[in-house]
N, CA, C and O of each residue as an XYZ file, in Angstrom:
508
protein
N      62.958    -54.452    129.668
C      62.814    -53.303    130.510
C      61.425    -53.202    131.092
O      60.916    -52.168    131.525
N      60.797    -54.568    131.044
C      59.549    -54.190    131.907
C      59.566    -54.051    133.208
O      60.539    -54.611    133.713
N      58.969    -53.599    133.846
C      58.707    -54.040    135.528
C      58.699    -52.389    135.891
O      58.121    -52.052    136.924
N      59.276    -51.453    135.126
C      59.509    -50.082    135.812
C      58.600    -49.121    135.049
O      58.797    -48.363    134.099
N      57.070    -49.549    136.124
C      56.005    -48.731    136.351
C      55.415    -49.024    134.729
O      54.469    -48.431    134.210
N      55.904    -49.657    134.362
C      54.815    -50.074    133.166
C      55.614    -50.047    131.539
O      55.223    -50.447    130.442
N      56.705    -49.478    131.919
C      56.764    -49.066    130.397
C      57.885    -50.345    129.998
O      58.875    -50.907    130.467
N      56.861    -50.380    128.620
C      58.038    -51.669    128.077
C      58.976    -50.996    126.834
O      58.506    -50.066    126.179
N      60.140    -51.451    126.590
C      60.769    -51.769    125.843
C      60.728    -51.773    123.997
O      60.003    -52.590    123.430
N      61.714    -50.620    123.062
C      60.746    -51.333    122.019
C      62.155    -51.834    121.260
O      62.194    -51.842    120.030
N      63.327    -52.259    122.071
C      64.716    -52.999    121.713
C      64.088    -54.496    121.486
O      63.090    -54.967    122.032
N      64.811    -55.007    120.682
C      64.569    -56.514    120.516
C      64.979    -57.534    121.805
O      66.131    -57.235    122.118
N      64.664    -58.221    122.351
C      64.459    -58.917    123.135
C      66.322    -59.893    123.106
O      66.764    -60.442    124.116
N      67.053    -59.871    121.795
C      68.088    -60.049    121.851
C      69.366    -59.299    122.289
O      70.525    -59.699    122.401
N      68.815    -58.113    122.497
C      70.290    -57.474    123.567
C      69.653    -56.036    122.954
O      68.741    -55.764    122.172
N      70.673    -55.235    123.770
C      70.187    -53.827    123.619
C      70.710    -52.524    122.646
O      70.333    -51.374    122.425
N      72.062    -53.628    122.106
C      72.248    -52.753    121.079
C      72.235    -53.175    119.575
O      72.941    -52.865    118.615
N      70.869    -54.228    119.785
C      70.472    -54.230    118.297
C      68.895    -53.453    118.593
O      68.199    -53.456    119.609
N      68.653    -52.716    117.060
C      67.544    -52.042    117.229
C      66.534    -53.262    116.238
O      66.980    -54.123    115.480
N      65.262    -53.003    116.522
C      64.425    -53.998    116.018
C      64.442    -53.529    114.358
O      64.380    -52.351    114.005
N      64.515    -54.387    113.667
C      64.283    -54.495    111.639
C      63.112    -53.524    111.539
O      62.074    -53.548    112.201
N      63.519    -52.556    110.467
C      62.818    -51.980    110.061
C      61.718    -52.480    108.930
O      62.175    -53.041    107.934
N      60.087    -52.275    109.057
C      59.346    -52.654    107.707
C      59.517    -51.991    106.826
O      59.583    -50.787    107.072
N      59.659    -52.406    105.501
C      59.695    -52.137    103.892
C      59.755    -50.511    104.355
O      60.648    -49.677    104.507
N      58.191    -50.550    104.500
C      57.487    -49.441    104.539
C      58.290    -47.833    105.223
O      58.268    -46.662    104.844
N      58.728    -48.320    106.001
C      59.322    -47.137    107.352
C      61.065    -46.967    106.823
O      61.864    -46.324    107.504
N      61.444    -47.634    105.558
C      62.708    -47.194    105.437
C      62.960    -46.291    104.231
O      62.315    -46.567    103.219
N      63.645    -45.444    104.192
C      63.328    -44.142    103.500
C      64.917    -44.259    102.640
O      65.943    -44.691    103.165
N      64.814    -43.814    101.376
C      66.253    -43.675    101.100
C      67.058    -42.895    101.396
O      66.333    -42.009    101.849
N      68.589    -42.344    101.536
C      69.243    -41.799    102.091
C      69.432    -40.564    101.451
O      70.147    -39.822    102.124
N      68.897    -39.886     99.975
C      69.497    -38.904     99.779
C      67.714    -39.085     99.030
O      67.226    -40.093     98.520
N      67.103    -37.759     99.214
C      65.705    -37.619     98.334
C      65.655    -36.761     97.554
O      66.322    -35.758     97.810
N      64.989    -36.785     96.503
C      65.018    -35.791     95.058
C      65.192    -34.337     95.960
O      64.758    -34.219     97.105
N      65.764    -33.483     95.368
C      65.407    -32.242     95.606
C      65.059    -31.520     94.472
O      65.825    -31.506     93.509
N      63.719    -30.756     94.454
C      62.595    -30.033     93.250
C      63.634    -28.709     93.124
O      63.208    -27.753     92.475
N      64.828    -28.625     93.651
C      65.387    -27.060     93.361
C      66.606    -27.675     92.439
O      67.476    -26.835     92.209
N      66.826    -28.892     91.902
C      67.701    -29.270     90.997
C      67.293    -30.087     89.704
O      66.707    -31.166     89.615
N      67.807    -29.201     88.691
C      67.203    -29.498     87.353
C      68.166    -29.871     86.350
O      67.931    -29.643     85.164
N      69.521    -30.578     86.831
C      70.187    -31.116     86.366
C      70.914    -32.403     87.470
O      70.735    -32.330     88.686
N      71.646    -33.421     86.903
C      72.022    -34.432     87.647
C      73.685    -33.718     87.898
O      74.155    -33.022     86.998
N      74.466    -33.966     89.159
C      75.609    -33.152     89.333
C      76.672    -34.595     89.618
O      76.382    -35.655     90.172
N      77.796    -34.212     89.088
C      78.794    -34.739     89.000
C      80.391    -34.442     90.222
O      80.815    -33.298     90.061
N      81.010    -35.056     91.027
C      82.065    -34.202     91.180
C      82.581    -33.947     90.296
O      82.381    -34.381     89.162
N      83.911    -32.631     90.911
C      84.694    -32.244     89.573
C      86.250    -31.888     90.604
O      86.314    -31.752     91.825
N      87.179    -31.826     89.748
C      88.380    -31.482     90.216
C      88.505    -30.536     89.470
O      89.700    -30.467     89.183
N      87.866    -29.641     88.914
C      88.174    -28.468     87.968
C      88.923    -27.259     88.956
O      88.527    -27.268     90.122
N      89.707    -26.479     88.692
C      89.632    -25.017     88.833
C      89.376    -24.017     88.341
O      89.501    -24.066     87.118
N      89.090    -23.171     88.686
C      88.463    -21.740     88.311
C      89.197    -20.353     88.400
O      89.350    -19.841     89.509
N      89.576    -19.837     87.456
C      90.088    -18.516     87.659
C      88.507    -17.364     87.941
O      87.654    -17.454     87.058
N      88.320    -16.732     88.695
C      87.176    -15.859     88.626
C      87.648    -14.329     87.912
O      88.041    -13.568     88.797
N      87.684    -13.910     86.977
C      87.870    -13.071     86.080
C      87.479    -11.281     86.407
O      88.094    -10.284     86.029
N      86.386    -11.377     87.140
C      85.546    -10.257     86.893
C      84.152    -10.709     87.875
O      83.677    -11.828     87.682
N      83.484     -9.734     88.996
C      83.592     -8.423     89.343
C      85.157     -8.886     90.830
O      85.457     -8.246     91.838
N      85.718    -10.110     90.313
C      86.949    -10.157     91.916
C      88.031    -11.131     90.914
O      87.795    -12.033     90.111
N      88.865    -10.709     91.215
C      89.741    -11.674     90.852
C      90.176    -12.787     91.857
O      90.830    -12.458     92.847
N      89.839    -14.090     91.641
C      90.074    -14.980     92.898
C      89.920    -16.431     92.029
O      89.386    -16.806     90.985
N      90.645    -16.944     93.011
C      90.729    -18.441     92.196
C      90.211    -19.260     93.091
O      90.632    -19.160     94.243
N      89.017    -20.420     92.732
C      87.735    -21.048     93.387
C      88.479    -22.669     92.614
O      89.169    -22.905     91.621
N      87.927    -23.415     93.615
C      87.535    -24.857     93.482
C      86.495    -25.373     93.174
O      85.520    -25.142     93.890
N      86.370    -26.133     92.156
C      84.686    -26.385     92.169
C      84.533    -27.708     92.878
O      85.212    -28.715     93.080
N      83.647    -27.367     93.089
C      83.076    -28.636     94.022
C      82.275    -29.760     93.079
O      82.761    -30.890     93.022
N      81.525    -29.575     92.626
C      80.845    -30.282     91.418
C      80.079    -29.629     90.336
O      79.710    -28.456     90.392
N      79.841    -30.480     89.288
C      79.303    -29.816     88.114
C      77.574    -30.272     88.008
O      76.957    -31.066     88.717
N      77.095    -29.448     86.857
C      75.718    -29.961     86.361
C      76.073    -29.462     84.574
O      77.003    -28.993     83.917
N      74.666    -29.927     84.382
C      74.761    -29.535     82.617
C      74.442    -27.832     82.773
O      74.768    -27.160     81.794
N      73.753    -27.020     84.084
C      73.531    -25.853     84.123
C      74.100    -25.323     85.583
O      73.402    -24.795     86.449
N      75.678    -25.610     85.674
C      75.799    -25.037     86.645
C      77.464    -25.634     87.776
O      78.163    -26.643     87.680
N      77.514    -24.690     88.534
C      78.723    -25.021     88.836
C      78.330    -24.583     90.731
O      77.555    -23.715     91.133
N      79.173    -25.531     91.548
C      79.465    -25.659     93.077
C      80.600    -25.516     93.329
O      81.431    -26.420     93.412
N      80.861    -23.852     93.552
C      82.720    -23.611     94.053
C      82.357    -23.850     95.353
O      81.300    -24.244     95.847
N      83.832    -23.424     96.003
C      84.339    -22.937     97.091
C      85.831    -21.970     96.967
O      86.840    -22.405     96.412
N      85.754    -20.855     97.478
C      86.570    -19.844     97.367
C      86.954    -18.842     98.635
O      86.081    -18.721     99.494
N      87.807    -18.345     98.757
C      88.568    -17.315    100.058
C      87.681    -16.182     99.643
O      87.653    -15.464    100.643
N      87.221    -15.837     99.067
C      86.298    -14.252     99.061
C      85.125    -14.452     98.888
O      84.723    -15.612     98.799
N      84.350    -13.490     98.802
C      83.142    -13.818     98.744
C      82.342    -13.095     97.165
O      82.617    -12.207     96.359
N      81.399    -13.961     97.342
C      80.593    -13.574     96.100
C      79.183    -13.037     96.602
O      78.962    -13.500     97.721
N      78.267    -12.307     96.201
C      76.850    -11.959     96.587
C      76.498    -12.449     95.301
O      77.122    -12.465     94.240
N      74.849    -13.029     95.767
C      73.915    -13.395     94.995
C      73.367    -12.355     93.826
O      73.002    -11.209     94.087
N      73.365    -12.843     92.698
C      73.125    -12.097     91.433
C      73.935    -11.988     90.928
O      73.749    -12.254     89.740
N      75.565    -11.512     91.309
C      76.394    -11.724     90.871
C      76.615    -12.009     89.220
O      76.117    -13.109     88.981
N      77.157    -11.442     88.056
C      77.494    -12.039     86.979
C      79.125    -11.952     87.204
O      79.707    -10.963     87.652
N      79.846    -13.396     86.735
C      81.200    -13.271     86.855
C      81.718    -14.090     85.519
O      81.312    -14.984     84.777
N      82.830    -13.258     85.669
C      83.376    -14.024     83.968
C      84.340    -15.301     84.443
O      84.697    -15.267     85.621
N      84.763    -16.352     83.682
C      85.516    -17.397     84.545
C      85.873    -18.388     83.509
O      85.299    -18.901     82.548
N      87.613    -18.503     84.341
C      88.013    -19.448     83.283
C      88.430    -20.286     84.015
O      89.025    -20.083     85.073
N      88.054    -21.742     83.332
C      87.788    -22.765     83.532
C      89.096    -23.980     83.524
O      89.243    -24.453     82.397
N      89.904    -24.465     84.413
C      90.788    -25.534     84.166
C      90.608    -26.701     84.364
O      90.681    -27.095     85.528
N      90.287    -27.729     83.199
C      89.886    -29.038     83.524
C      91.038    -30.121     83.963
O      92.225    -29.804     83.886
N      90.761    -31.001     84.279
C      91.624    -31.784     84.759
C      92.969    -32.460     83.609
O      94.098    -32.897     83.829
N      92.159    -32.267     82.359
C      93.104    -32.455     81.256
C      93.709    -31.311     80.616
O      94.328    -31.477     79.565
N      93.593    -30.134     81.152
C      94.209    -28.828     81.228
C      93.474    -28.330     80.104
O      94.326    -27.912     79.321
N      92.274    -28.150     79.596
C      91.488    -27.335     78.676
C      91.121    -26.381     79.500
O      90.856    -26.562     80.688
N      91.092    -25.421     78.973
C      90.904    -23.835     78.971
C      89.358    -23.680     78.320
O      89.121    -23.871     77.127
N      88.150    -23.224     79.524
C      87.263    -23.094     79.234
C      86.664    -21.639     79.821
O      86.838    -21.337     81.002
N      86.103    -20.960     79.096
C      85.882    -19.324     79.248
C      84.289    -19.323     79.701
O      83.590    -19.336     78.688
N      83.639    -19.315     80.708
C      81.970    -18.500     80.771
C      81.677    -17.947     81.371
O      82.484    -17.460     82.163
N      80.258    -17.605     81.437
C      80.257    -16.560     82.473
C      78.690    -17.216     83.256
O      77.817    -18.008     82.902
N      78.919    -16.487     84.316
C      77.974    -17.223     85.345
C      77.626    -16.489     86.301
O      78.459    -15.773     86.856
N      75.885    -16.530     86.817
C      75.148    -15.439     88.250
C      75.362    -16.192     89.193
O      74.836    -17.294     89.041
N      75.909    -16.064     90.095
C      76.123    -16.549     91.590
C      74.157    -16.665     91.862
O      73.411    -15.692     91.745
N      73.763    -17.876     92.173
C      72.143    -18.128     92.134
C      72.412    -18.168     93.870
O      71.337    -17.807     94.348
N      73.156    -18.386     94.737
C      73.284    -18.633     96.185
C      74.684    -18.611     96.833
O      75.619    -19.049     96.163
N      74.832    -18.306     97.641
C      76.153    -18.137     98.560
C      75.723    -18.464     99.567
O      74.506    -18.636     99.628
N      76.834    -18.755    101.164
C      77.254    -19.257    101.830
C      78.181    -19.077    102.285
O      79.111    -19.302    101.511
N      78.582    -18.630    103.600
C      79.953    -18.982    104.543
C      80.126    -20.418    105.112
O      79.249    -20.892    105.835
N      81.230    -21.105    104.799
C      81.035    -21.594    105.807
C      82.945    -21.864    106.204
O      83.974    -21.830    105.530
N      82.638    -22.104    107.548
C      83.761    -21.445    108.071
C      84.406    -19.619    107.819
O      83.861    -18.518    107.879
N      86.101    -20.195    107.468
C      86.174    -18.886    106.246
C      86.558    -19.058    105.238
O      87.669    -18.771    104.793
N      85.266    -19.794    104.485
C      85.449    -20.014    102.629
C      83.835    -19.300    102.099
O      82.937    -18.861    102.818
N      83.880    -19.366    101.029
C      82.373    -18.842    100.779
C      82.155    -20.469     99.808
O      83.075    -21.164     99.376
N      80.975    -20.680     99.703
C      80.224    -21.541     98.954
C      79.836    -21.202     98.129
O      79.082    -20.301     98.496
N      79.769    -21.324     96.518
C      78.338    -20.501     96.082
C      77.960    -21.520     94.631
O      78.736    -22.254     94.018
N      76.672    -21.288     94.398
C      75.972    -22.110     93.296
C      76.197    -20.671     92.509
O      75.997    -19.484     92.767
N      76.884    -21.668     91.079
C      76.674    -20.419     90.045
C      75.985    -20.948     88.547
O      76.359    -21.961     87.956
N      75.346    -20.406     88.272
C      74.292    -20.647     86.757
C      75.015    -20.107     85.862
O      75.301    -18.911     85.805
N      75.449    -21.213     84.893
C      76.155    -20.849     83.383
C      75.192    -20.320     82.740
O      74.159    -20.965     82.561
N      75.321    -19.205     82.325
C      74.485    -18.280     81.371
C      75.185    -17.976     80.064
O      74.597    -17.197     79.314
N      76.529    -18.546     79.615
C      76.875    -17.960     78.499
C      78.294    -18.163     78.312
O      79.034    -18.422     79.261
N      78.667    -18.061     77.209
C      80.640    -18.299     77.134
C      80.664    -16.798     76.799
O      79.790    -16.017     76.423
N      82.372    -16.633     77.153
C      82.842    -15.037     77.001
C      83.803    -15.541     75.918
O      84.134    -16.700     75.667
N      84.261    -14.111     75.195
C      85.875    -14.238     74.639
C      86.799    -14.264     75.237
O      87.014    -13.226     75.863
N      87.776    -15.335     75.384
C      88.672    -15.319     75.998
C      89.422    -13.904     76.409
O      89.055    -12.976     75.689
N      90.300    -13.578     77.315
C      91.181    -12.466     77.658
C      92.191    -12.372     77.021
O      92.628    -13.391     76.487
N      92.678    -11.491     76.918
C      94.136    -11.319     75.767
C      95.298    -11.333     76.143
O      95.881    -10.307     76.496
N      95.871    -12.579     76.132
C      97.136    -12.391     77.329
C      97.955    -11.172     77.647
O      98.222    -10.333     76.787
N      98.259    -11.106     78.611
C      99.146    -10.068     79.266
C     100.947    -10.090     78.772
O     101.902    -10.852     78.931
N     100.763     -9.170     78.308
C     102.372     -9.699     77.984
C     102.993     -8.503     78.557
O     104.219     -8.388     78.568
């Protein structure tokens, strides 16, 4: 692309839709620590009954050793304490309770990071 008024080119000289090799130096990895996560996260296929302050049933999105990534039809506000029972993929029944640390719309689902703070007593079935 030289000749037009000066400016050259910084495509490789072998065609234009290869871009020139990147040095060592200038290539960055694709996903970088983030300092706001203090556990390593896992997906999960779990479900969630939400117990208390809404009754609503959430998907989790993934796990940590302190913490859980739903997605759900209602919404939650931040601070939030909610009680919640837990369905694992091998059908164990797990009871805790957890502060909504962040929420999110997106679309019309809510997102929200929730911090395990504690197990509850289970509920007493309904008969």
């Amino acid at each position: 692309m030289k000749g037009q008024a000066g400016m050259t080119s910084k495509l490789s000289k072998q065609g234009l839709d290869q871009a020139p090799p990147r040095k060592h130096s200038e290539v960055r990895p694709a996903v970088r620590p983030d300092e706001r996560r203090h556990a390593v996260r896992w997906p999960s296929d779990a479900r969630i009954e939400i117990l208390t302050p809404i009754q609503a049933e959430a998907s989790v999105l993934d796990v940590s050793a302190n913490g859980l990534q739903i997605v759900l039809d209602g919404w939650l506000s931040t601070g939030t304490l909610c009680d919640l029972r837990i369905k694992t993929h091998s059908g164990r029944e797990i009871f805790k309770r957890a502060r909504v640390i962040w929420a999110r719309r997106v679309k019309e689902e809510c997102v929200a990071g929730l911090h395990l703070v504690g197990s509850i007593v289970p509920p007493s079935p309904i008969e």
